[in-house]
N, C-alpha and C positions, 0 to 999 in steps of 0.2 A: 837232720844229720843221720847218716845213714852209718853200720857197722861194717868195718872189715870184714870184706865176703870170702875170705880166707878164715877167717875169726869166726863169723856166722857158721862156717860148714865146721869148724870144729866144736863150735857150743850145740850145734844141731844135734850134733851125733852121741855127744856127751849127754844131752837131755832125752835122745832118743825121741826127735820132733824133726820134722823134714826142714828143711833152709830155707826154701819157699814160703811156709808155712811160717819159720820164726819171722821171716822179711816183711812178711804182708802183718803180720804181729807190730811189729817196729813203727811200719808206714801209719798203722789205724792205730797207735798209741795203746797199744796194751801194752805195752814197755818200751822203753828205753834203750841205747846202745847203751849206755852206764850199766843199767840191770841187769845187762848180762855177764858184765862183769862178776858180778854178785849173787849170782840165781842162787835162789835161795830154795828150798823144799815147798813152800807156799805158793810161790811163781811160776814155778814146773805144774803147780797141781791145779793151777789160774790156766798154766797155757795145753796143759792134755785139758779141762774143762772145755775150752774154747772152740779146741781143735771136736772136741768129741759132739759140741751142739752144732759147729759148721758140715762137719759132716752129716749126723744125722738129720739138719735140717736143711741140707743143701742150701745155706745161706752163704754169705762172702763175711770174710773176717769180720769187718765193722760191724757188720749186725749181731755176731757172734760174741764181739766186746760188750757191746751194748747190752744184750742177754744176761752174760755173765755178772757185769755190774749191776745189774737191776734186780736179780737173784742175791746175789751179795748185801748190796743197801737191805733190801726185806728180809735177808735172813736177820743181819744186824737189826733193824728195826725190829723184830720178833723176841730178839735176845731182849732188846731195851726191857720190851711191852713185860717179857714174862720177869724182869728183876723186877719193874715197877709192881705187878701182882702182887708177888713176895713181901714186897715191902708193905703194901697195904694191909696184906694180910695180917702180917704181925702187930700192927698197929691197934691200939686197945679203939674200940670205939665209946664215947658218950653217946648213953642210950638214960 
């Protein structure tokens, strides 16, 4: 389902992202017509992300999603690694 392309050129402009750009967004699932409802400051900073590795790596949106998410899961998997550290650390050992 595609958004109101009336709708799209005023959320474009509002996020300061080209409509083109939000559309190919939409078609390769980095959001939803709902989400734009809702853009939130996280999702602006998912879609300049996006836009900023499609450009500097002359790729096409989808591969630029795909990036994004796969940086996001390792950062989150980084965050895990380093609580569970923490945790260990404090932990008394039998010795």
């Amino acid at each position: 389902m595609m958004a109101d392309p009336e709708r799209l050129r005023m959320l474009a402009a509002i996020m300061e992202i080209e409509p083109d750009f939000l559309e190919e967004c939409i078609r390769h699932g980095a959001l939803s017509p709902e989400d734009l409802a809702e853009s939130t400051p996280s999702q602006l900073a998912r879609l300049r992300r996006i836009r900023r590795i499609c450009r500097g790596l002359e790729i096409d949106v989808f591969a630029g999603c795909i990036i994004v998410d796969l940086v996001d899961r390792m950062d989150g998997l980084q965050r895990e690694l380093e609580r569970l550290r923490a945790i260990a650390e404090n932990e008394p050992t039998d010795l």
